[in-house]
C-alpha positions as CSV (number, residue, x, y, z in Angstrom):
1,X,19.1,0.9,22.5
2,X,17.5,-1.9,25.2
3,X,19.7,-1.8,27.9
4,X,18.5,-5.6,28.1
5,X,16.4,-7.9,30.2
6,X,16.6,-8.6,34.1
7,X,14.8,-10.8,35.9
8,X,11.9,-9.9,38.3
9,X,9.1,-11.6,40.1
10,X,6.6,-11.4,37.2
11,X,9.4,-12.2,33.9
12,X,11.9,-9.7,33.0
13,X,11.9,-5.8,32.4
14,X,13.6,-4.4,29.5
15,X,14.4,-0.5,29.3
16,X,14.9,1.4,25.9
17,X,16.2,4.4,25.5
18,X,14.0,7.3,24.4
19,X,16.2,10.1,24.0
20,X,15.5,12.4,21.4
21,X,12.2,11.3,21.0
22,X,9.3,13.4,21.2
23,X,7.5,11.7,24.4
24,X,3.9,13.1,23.8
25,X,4.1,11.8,19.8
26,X,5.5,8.2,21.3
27,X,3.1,8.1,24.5
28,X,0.0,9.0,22.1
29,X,-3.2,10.8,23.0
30,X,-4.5,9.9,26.5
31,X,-1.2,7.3,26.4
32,X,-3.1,5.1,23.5
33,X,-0.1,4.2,21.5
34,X,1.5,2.7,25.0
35,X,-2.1,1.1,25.8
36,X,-2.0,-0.1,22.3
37,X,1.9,-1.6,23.0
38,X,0.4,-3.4,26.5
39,X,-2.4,-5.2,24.8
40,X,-1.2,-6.4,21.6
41,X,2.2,-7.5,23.6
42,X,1.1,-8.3,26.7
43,X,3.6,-6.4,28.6
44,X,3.4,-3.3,30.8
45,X,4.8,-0.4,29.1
46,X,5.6,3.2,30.9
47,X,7.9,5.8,30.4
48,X,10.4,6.4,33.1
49,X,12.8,9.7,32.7
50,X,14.6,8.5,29.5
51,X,13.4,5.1,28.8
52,X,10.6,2.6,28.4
53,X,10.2,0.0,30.6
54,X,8.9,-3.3,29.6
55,X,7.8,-5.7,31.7
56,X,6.2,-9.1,31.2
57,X,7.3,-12.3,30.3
58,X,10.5,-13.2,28.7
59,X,8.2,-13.8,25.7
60,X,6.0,-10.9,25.5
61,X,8.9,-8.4,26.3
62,X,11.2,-10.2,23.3
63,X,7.8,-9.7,20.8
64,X,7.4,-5.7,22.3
65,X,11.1,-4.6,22.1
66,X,11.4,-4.4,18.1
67,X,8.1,-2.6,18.4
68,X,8.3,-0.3,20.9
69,X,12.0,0.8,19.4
70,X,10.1,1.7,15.5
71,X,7.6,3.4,18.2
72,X,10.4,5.4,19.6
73,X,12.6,6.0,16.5
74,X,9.1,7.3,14.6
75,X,8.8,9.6,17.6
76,X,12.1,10.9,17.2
77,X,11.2,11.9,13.5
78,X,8.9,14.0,14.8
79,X,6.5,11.8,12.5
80,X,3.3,10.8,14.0
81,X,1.6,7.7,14.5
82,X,-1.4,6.4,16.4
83,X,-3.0,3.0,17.8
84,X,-3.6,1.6,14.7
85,X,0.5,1.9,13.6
86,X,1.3,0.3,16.8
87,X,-0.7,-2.7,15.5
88,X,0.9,-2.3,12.2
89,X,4.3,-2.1,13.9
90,X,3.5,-5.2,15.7
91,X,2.7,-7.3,12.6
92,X,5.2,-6.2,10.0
93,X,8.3,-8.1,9.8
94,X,9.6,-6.3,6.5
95,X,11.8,-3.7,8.9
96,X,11.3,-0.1,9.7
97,X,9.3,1.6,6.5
98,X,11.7,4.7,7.0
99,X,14.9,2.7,5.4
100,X,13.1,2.7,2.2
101,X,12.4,5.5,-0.3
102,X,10.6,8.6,0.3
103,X,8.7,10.2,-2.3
104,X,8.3,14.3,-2.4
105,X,5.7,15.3,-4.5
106,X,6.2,19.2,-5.4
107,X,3.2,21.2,-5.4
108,X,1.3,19.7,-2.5
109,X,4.0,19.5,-0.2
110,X,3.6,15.8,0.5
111,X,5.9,13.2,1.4
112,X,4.3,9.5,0.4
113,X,6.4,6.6,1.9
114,X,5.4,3.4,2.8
115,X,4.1,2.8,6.2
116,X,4.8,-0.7,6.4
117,X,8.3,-2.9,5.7
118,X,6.4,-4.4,2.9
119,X,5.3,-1.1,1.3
120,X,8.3,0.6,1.6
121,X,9.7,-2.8,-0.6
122,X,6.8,-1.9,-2.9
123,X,7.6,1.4,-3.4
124,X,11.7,0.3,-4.0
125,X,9.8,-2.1,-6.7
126,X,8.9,0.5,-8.8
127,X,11.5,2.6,-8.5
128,X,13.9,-0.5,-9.8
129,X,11.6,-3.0,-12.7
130,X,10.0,-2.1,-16.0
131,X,7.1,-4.0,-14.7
132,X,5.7,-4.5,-11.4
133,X,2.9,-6.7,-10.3
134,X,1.5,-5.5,-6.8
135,X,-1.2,-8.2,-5.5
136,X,-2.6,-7.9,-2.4
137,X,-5.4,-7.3,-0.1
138,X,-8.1,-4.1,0.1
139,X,-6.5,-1.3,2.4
140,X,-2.7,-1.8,1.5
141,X,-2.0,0.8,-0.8
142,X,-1.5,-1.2,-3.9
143,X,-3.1,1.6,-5.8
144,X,-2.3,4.8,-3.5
145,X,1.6,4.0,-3.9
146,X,1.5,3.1,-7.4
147,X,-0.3,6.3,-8.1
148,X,2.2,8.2,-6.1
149,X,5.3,6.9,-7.8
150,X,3.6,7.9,-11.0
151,X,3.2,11.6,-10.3
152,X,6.8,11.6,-9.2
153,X,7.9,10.1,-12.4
154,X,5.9,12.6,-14.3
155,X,7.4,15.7,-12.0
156,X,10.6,14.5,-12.4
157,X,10.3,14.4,-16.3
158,X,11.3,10.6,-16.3
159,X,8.3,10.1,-18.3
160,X,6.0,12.8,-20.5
161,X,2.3,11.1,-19.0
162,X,0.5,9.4,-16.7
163,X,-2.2,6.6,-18.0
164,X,-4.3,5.1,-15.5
165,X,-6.6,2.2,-16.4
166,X,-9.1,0.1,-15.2
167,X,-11.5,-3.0,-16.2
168,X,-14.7,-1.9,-15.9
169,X,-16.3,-4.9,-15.0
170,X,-19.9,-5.4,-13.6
171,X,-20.1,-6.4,-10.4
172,X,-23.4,-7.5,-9.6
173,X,-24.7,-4.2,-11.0
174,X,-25.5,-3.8,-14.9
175,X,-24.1,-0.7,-16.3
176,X,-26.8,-0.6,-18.7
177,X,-29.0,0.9,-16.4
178,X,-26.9,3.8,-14.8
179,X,-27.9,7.3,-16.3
180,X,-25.6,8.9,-18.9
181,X,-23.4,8.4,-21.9
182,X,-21.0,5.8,-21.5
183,X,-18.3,7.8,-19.7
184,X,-21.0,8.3,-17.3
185,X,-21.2,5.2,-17.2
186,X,-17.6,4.0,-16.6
187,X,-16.5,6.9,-14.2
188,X,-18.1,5.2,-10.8
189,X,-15.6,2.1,-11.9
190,X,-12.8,5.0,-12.5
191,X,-13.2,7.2,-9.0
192,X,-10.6,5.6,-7.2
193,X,-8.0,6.6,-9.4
194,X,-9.5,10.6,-9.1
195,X,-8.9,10.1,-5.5
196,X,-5.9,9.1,-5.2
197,X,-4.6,11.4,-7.8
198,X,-6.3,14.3,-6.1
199,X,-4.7,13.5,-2.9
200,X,-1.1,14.2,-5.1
201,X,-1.4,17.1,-7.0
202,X,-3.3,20.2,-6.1
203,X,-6.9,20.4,-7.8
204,X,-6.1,22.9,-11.0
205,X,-3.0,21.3,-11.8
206,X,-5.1,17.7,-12.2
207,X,-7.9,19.8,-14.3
208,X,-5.1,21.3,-16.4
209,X,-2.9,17.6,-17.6
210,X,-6.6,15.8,-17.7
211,X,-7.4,18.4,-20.0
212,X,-3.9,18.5,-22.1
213,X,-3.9,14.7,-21.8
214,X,-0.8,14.3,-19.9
215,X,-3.0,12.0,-17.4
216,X,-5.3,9.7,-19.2
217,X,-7.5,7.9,-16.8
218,X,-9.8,5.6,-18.6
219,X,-11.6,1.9,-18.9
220,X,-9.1,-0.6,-20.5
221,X,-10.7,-1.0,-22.7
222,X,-9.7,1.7,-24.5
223,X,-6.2,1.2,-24.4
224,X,-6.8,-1.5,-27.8
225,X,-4.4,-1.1,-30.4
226,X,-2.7,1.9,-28.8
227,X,1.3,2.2,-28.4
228,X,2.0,3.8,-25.1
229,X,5.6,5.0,-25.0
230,X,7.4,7.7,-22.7
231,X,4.6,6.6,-20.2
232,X,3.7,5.5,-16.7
233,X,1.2,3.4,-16.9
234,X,-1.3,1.9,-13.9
235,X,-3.5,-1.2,-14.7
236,X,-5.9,-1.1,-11.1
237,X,-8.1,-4.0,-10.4
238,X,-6.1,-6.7,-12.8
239,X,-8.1,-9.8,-11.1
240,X,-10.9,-8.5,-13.3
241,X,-9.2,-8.1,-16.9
242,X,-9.3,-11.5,-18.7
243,X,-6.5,-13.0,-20.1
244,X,-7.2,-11.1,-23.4
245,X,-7.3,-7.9,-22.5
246,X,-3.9,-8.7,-19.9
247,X,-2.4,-9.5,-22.8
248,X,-3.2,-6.4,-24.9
249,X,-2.1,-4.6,-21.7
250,X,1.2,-5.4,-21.7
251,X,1.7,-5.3,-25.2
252,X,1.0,-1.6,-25.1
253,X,4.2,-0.8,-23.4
254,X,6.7,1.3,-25.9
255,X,9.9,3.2,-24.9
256,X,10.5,4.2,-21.9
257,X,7.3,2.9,-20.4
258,X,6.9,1.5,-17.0
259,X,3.8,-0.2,-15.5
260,X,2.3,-1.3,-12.7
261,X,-0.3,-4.0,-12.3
262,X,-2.4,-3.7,-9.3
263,X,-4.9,-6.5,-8.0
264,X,-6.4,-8.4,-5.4
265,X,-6.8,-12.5,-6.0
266,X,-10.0,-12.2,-3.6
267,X,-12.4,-10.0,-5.0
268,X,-12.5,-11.4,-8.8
269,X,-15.7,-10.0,-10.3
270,X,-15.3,-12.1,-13.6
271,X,-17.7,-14.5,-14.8
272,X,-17.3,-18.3,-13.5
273,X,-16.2,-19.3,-16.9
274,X,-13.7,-16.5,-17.7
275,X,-10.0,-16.6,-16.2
276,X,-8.7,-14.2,-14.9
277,X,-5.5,-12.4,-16.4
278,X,-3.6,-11.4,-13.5
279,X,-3.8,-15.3,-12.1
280,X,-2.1,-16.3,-15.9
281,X,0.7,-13.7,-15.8
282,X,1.5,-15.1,-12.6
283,X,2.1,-18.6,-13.7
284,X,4.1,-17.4,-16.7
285,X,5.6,-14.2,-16.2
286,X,7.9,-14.6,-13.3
287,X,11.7,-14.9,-13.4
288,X,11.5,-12.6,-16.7
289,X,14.3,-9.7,-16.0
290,X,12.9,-6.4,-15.2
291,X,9.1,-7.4,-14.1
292,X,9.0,-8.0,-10.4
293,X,5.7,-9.3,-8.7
294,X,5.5,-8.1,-5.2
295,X,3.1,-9.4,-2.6
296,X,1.4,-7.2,0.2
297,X,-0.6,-8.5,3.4
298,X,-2.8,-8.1,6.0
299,X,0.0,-7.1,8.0
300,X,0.1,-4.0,5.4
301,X,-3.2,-2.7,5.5
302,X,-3.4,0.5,6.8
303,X,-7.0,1.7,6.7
304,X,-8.7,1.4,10.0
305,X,-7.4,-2.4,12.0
306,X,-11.4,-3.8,11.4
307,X,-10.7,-3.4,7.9
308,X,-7.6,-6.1,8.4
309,X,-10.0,-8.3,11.0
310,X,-11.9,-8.2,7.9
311,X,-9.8,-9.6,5.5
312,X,-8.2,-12.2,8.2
313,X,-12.2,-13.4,8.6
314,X,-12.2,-13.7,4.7
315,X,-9.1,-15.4,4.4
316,X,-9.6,-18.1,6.8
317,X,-13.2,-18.8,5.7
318,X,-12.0,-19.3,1.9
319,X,-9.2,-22.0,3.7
320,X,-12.0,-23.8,5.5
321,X,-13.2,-26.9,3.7
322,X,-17.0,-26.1,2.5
Protein backbone atom coordinates (compact mmCIF):
# COMPACT_ATOMS: atom_id res chain seq x y z
CA UNK A 1 0.00 0.00 0.00
CA UNK A 2 1.21 3.96 -0.60
CA UNK A 3 2.17 5.07 2.60
CA UNK A 4 0.92 8.50 0.99
CA UNK A 5 2.23 11.82 -0.28
CA UNK A 6 4.49 14.44 1.57
CA UNK A 7 5.53 17.51 0.48
CA UNK A 8 9.07 18.28 -0.83
CA UNK A 9 10.80 21.09 -2.72
CA UNK A 10 9.99 19.63 -6.18
CA UNK A 11 5.92 18.21 -5.42
CA UNK A 12 5.43 15.30 -3.28
CA UNK A 13 7.03 11.74 -2.80
CA UNK A 14 4.90 8.84 -2.45
CA UNK A 15 6.32 5.35 -1.21
CA UNK A 16 4.68 1.84 -1.97
CA UNK A 17 5.29 -0.99 -0.52
CA UNK A 18 7.13 -3.73 -2.47
CA UNK A 19 7.20 -6.53 -0.27
CA UNK A 20 6.92 -9.77 -1.65
CA UNK A 21 7.65 -8.65 -4.92
CA UNK A 22 10.27 -9.97 -7.01
CA UNK A 23 12.46 -6.67 -7.41
CA UNK A 24 14.50 -7.77 -10.58
CA UNK A 25 10.92 -8.76 -12.43
CA UNK A 26 9.44 -5.10 -11.12
CA UNK A 27 12.74 -3.07 -11.77
CA UNK A 28 13.01 -4.70 -15.43
CA UNK A 29 16.14 -5.44 -17.51
CA UNK A 30 18.79 -2.66 -17.13
CA UNK A 31 15.82 -0.91 -14.82
CA UNK A 32 13.48 -0.35 -18.21
CA UNK A 33 10.17 -0.98 -16.61
CA UNK A 34 11.11 1.85 -13.88
CA UNK A 35 12.63 4.10 -16.88
CA UNK A 36 9.39 3.26 -18.66
CA UNK A 37 7.27 4.44 -15.16
CA UNK A 38 9.55 7.98 -15.19
CA UNK A 39 8.76 8.92 -18.71
CA UNK A 40 5.28 8.07 -19.33
CA UNK A 41 4.53 9.68 -15.67
CA UNK A 42 6.80 12.09 -15.33
CA UNK A 43 8.01 11.21 -11.93
CA UNK A 44 11.20 9.75 -10.56
CA UNK A 45 10.84 6.34 -9.60
CA UNK A 46 13.62 4.18 -7.50
CA UNK A 47 13.51 1.37 -5.29
CA UNK A 48 14.54 2.09 -1.72
CA UNK A 49 14.79 -1.18 0.67
CA UNK A 50 11.02 -2.11 0.59
CA UNK A 51 9.40 0.52 -1.33
CA UNK A 52 9.11 2.69 -4.37
CA UNK A 53 9.52 6.13 -4.19
CA UNK A 54 7.71 8.50 -6.30
CA UNK A 55 8.55 11.78 -6.76
CA UNK A 56 7.22 14.59 -8.93
CA UNK A 57 4.36 16.59 -8.93
CA UNK A 58 1.28 16.14 -7.05
CA UNK A 59 -0.12 15.33 -10.49
CA UNK A 60 2.33 13.05 -12.05
CA UNK A 61 2.75 10.99 -8.70
CA UNK A 62 -1.42 10.71 -8.39
CA UNK A 63 -1.35 9.35 -12.45
CA UNK A 64 2.03 6.84 -11.45
CA UNK A 65 0.74 5.32 -8.13
CA UNK A 66 -2.17 3.03 -9.58
CA UNK A 67 0.53 2.05 -12.05
CA UNK A 68 3.42 1.41 -10.33
CA UNK A 69 1.18 -0.66 -7.65
CA UNK A 70 -0.28 -3.28 -10.93
CA UNK A 71 3.74 -3.02 -11.55
CA UNK A 72 4.46 -4.22 -8.17
CA UNK A 73 1.51 -6.63 -7.60
CA UNK A 74 2.49 -8.37 -11.21
CA UNK A 75 5.99 -8.68 -9.78
CA UNK A 76 4.77 -10.36 -6.85
CA UNK A 77 3.06 -13.09 -9.14
CA UNK A 78 6.18 -13.89 -10.23
CA UNK A 79 4.57 -12.98 -13.74
CA UNK A 80 6.65 -10.95 -15.96
CA UNK A 81 6.26 -7.89 -17.78
CA UNK A 82 8.34 -5.43 -19.75
CA UNK A 83 8.32 -1.63 -21.03
CA UNK A 84 5.67 -2.01 -23.24
CA UNK A 85 3.11 -3.36 -20.14
CA UNK A 86 4.16 -0.43 -18.25
CA UNK A 87 2.65 1.65 -21.04
CA UNK A 88 -0.30 -0.61 -21.20
CA UNK A 89 -0.58 -0.26 -17.34
CA UNK A 90 -0.52 3.39 -17.74
CA UNK A 91 -3.44 3.59 -20.24
CA UNK A 92 -5.89 0.99 -19.08
CA UNK A 93 -8.51 2.06 -16.79
CA UNK A 94 -10.53 -1.37 -16.91
CA UNK A 95 -8.52 -2.53 -13.40
CA UNK A 96 -5.85 -5.07 -12.82
CA UNK A 97 -6.32 -7.96 -15.83
CA UNK A 98 -5.50 -10.55 -12.98
CA UNK A 99 -9.21 -10.10 -11.29
CA UNK A 100 -10.60 -11.54 -14.31
CA UNK A 101 -10.61 -15.16 -15.53
CA UNK A 102 -7.71 -17.29 -16.32
CA UNK A 103 -7.80 -19.75 -18.88
CA UNK A 104 -5.55 -23.16 -18.59
CA UNK A 105 -5.31 -24.84 -21.62
CA UNK A 106 -4.16 -28.65 -20.95
CA UNK A 107 -1.70 -30.02 -23.24
CA UNK A 108 0.53 -26.94 -23.83
CA UNK A 109 0.72 -25.87 -20.47
CA UNK A 110 -0.52 -22.35 -21.14
CA UNK A 111 -2.31 -19.97 -19.17
CA UNK A 112 -4.23 -17.21 -21.61
CA UNK A 113 -5.61 -14.25 -19.58
CA UNK A 114 -6.17 -10.94 -20.60
CA UNK A 115 -3.38 -8.50 -20.28
CA UNK A 116 -5.47 -5.49 -20.16
CA UNK A 117 -8.75 -4.48 -17.76
CA UNK A 118 -10.58 -4.47 -20.96
CA UNK A 119 -9.46 -7.98 -22.14
CA UNK A 120 -9.82 -9.53 -19.08
CA UNK A 121 -13.82 -8.04 -19.40
CA UNK A 122 -13.62 -9.71 -22.90
CA UNK A 123 -12.66 -12.88 -21.86
CA UNK A 124 -15.62 -12.68 -18.77
CA UNK A 125 -17.86 -11.93 -22.09
CA UNK A 126 -17.56 -15.13 -23.42
CA UNK A 127 -17.49 -17.00 -20.59
CA UNK A 128 -21.16 -15.41 -19.66
CA UNK A 129 -23.42 -14.57 -23.40
CA UNK A 130 -24.54 -16.89 -26.16
CA UNK A 131 -23.21 -14.31 -28.47
CA UNK A 132 -20.43 -11.87 -28.22
CA UNK A 133 -19.51 -9.12 -30.56
CA UNK A 134 -15.70 -8.18 -29.91
CA UNK A 135 -14.89 -4.80 -32.16
CA UNK A 136 -11.87 -3.34 -31.86
CA UNK A 137 -8.57 -2.26 -33.16
CA UNK A 138 -5.49 -4.51 -34.83
CA UNK A 139 -3.17 -5.79 -31.94
CA UNK A 140 -5.91 -6.27 -29.13
CA UNK A 141 -6.48 -9.81 -29.15
CA UNK A 142 -10.02 -9.81 -30.43
CA UNK A 143 -9.11 -12.97 -32.30
CA UNK A 144 -6.28 -14.56 -29.95
CA UNK A 145 -8.78 -14.53 -26.91
CA UNK A 146 -11.68 -15.68 -28.76
CA UNK A 147 -9.71 -18.48 -30.07
CA UNK A 148 -8.45 -19.36 -26.67
CA UNK A 149 -11.80 -19.51 -24.96
CA UNK A 150 -12.73 -21.79 -27.78
CA UNK A 151 -10.18 -24.55 -27.16
CA UNK A 152 -11.09 -24.33 -23.50
CA UNK A 153 -14.68 -24.90 -24.25
CA UNK A 154 -13.78 -27.86 -26.49
CA UNK A 155 -11.24 -29.40 -23.58
CA UNK A 156 -13.66 -28.93 -21.15
CA UNK A 157 -16.35 -30.85 -23.26
CA UNK A 158 -18.84 -27.86 -23.03
CA UNK A 159 -19.04 -28.17 -26.62
CA UNK A 160 -18.10 -31.27 -29.24
CA UNK A 161 -16.12 -28.59 -32.05
CA UNK A 162 -14.57 -25.81 -32.86
CA UNK A 163 -15.65 -23.82 -36.23
CA UNK A 164 -13.62 -20.97 -37.17
CA UNK A 165 -14.65 -18.75 -40.11
CA UNK A 166 -13.77 -16.04 -42.05
CA UNK A 167 -14.88 -13.66 -45.19
CA UNK A 168 -12.60 -14.03 -47.57
CA UNK A 169 -12.73 -10.93 -49.14
CA UNK A 170 -10.32 -9.28 -51.73
CA UNK A 171 -8.40 -6.73 -50.51
CA UNK A 172 -6.90 -5.01 -53.21
CA UNK A 173 -5.59 -8.36 -54.44
CA UNK A 174 -7.67 -10.65 -56.89
CA UNK A 175 -7.75 -14.17 -55.76
CA UNK A 176 -8.13 -15.23 -59.27
CA UNK A 177 -4.73 -14.99 -59.82
CA UNK A 178 -3.06 -16.81 -56.82
CA UNK A 179 -1.82 -20.48 -57.74
CA UNK A 180 -3.91 -23.47 -56.64
CA UNK A 181 -7.36 -24.87 -56.15
CA UNK A 182 -9.58 -22.72 -54.33
CA UNK A 183 -8.60 -23.81 -50.84
CA UNK A 184 -5.27 -22.62 -51.99
CA UNK A 185 -6.69 -19.97 -52.66
CA UNK A 186 -8.68 -19.03 -49.45
CA UNK A 187 -5.98 -20.32 -46.94
CA UNK A 188 -3.66 -16.96 -47.00
CA UNK A 189 -7.24 -15.18 -45.90
CA UNK A 190 -7.56 -18.29 -43.22
CA UNK A 191 -3.70 -18.20 -41.56
CA UNK A 192 -4.52 -16.25 -38.78
CA UNK A 193 -6.82 -18.55 -37.33
CA UNK A 194 -3.77 -21.57 -37.80
CA UNK A 195 -1.75 -19.27 -35.78
CA UNK A 196 -3.46 -18.61 -33.14
CA UNK A 197 -4.73 -22.13 -32.85
CA UNK A 198 -1.21 -23.43 -33.02
CA UNK A 199 -0.18 -21.26 -30.30
CA UNK A 200 -3.06 -23.42 -28.10
CA UNK A 201 -2.81 -26.83 -28.69
CA UNK A 202 0.39 -28.76 -29.44
CA UNK A 203 0.98 -29.43 -33.28
CA UNK A 204 -0.32 -33.29 -33.64
CA UNK A 205 -3.24 -32.69 -31.57
CA UNK A 206 -4.38 -29.69 -34.24
CA UNK A 207 -3.43 -32.21 -37.27
CA UNK A 208 -5.54 -34.90 -35.53
CA UNK A 209 -9.34 -32.75 -34.80
CA UNK A 210 -8.56 -30.81 -38.44
CA UNK A 211 -8.52 -34.13 -39.72
CA UNK A 212 -11.55 -35.70 -37.64
CA UNK A 213 -13.34 -32.41 -38.07
CA UNK A 214 -13.61 -31.44 -34.59
CA UNK A 215 -12.02 -27.91 -35.72
CA UNK A 216 -13.37 -26.67 -38.99
CA UNK A 217 -11.61 -23.63 -40.06
CA UNK A 218 -12.93 -22.41 -43.29
CA UNK A 219 -14.26 -19.26 -45.64
CA UNK A 220 -17.80 -18.25 -44.66
CA UNK A 221 -18.87 -18.90 -47.11
CA UNK A 222 -19.21 -22.29 -46.64
CA UNK A 223 -21.10 -22.18 -43.58
CA UNK A 224 -24.62 -21.66 -46.17
CA UNK A 225 -27.35 -23.64 -45.18
CA UNK A 226 -25.54 -25.56 -42.46
CA UNK A 227 -26.96 -26.04 -38.75
CA UNK A 228 -24.12 -25.77 -36.37
CA UNK A 229 -25.16 -27.14 -33.01
CA UNK A 230 -22.99 -28.34 -29.87
CA UNK A 231 -20.45 -25.72 -31.31
CA UNK A 232 -18.11 -22.88 -30.71
CA UNK A 233 -18.16 -20.91 -33.29
CA UNK A 234 -15.53 -17.78 -34.39
CA UNK A 235 -16.68 -15.36 -37.20
CA UNK A 236 -13.00 -13.21 -37.62
CA UNK A 237 -12.94 -10.17 -39.73
CA UNK A 238 -16.96 -9.39 -39.54
CA UNK A 239 -16.43 -5.68 -40.95
CA UNK A 240 -15.94 -7.61 -44.19
CA UNK A 241 -19.16 -10.04 -44.34
CA UNK A 242 -22.14 -8.14 -45.90
CA UNK A 243 -25.28 -7.98 -44.28
CA UNK A 244 -26.31 -11.23 -46.09
CA UNK A 245 -23.91 -13.42 -45.24
CA UNK A 246 -24.14 -11.77 -41.23
CA UNK A 247 -27.33 -12.81 -41.39
CA UNK A 248 -26.80 -16.41 -42.54
CA UNK A 249 -24.10 -16.35 -39.76
CA UNK A 250 -26.11 -16.17 -37.05
CA UNK A 251 -28.75 -18.11 -38.14
CA UNK A 252 -26.44 -21.13 -38.16
CA UNK A 253 -26.39 -21.19 -34.39
CA UNK A 254 -28.26 -24.64 -33.02
CA UNK A 255 -28.05 -25.99 -29.47
CA UNK A 256 -25.72 -25.37 -27.44
CA UNK A 257 -23.83 -23.10 -29.75
CA UNK A 258 -21.87 -20.03 -28.75
CA UNK A 259 -20.26 -17.46 -31.00
CA UNK A 260 -18.14 -14.94 -31.21
CA UNK A 261 -18.01 -12.14 -33.80
CA UNK A 262 -14.68 -10.52 -34.21
CA UNK A 263 -14.06 -7.15 -36.25
CA UNK A 264 -12.48 -4.01 -36.61
CA UNK A 265 -14.78 -0.79 -38.00
CA UNK A 266 -11.43 0.54 -39.61
CA UNK A 267 -10.16 -1.79 -41.99
CA UNK A 268 -13.53 -2.63 -44.03
CA UNK A 269 -12.31 -4.16 -47.32
CA UNK A 270 -15.95 -4.26 -48.86
CA UNK A 271 -16.89 -2.61 -51.88
CA UNK A 272 -18.16 1.27 -51.54
CA UNK A 273 -21.59 0.14 -52.35
CA UNK A 274 -21.91 -2.97 -50.07
CA UNK A 275 -22.67 -2.44 -46.12
CA UNK A 276 -21.16 -3.92 -44.00
CA UNK A 277 -22.79 -6.64 -41.64
CA UNK A 278 -21.09 -6.12 -38.47
CA UNK A 279 -22.03 -2.14 -38.70
CA UNK A 280 -26.08 -3.49 -39.06
CA UNK A 281 -25.95 -5.98 -36.21
CA UNK A 282 -24.79 -3.10 -34.20
CA UNK A 283 -27.70 -0.93 -34.78
CA UNK A 284 -30.12 -3.67 -34.27
CA UNK A 285 -28.83 -6.32 -32.15
CA UNK A 286 -28.11 -4.67 -28.87
CA UNK A 287 -30.14 -4.92 -25.67
CA UNK A 288 -31.24 -8.60 -26.98
CA UNK A 289 -30.52 -11.06 -23.75
CA UNK A 290 -27.59 -13.25 -24.02
CA UNK A 291 -25.51 -11.26 -26.97
CA UNK A 292 -23.19 -8.86 -25.45
CA UNK A 293 -21.09 -6.46 -27.77
CA UNK A 294 -17.86 -5.54 -26.15
CA UNK A 295 -15.52 -2.80 -27.21
CA UNK A 296 -11.55 -2.95 -27.10
CA UNK A 297 -9.02 0.08 -27.55
CA UNK A 298 -5.92 1.39 -28.20
CA UNK A 299 -5.29 1.22 -24.70
CA UNK A 300 -5.58 -2.70 -25.29
CA UNK A 301 -3.30 -3.36 -27.94
CA UNK A 302 -0.56 -5.34 -26.90
CA UNK A 303 1.60 -6.00 -29.86
CA UNK A 304 4.68 -3.72 -29.93
CA UNK A 305 3.51 0.33 -28.51
CA UNK A 306 4.26 1.67 -32.47
CA UNK A 307 1.64 -0.60 -33.36
CA UNK A 308 -0.90 1.52 -30.93
CA UNK A 309 0.91 5.07 -32.23
CA UNK A 310 -0.24 3.52 -35.25
CA UNK A 311 -3.73 3.14 -34.76
CA UNK A 312 -3.91 6.59 -32.60
CA UNK A 313 -2.39 8.32 -36.08
CA UNK A 314 -5.29 6.49 -37.92
CA UNK A 315 -7.80 7.41 -35.69
CA UNK A 316 -7.34 10.97 -35.44
CA UNK A 317 -6.74 11.36 -39.20
CA UNK A 318 -10.27 9.66 -40.06
CA UNK A 319 -11.70 12.52 -37.22
CA UNK A 320 -10.01 15.32 -39.10
CA UNK A 321 -12.35 17.08 -41.49
CA UNK A 322 -10.96 16.30 -45.28
Amino acid sequence: MSDGGVGTVEGVTARIATDGADLLTLAGVGDANLLELQRVCAVRATLRGDALVLAGTAAAVEKATPVAQRMIDTARRRESFDADDVMRFSLDTNGDPAAGPRLVLPGVRKVVQGKTGGQSMYLQAMLDNDVVVGIGPAGTGKTYLAVAAAVDALVRKRVKRIVLARPAVEAGESLGFLPGDMQAKVDPYLRPLYDALEDMMPAERVSKALETRVIEIAPLAYMRGRTLADAFVILDEAQNATCAQMKMFLTRLGVNSRAVITGDKTQVDLPRKIDSGLFQIERILPGIEGIAFHYLTESDVVRHRIVRDIVRAYAVDSDSPK
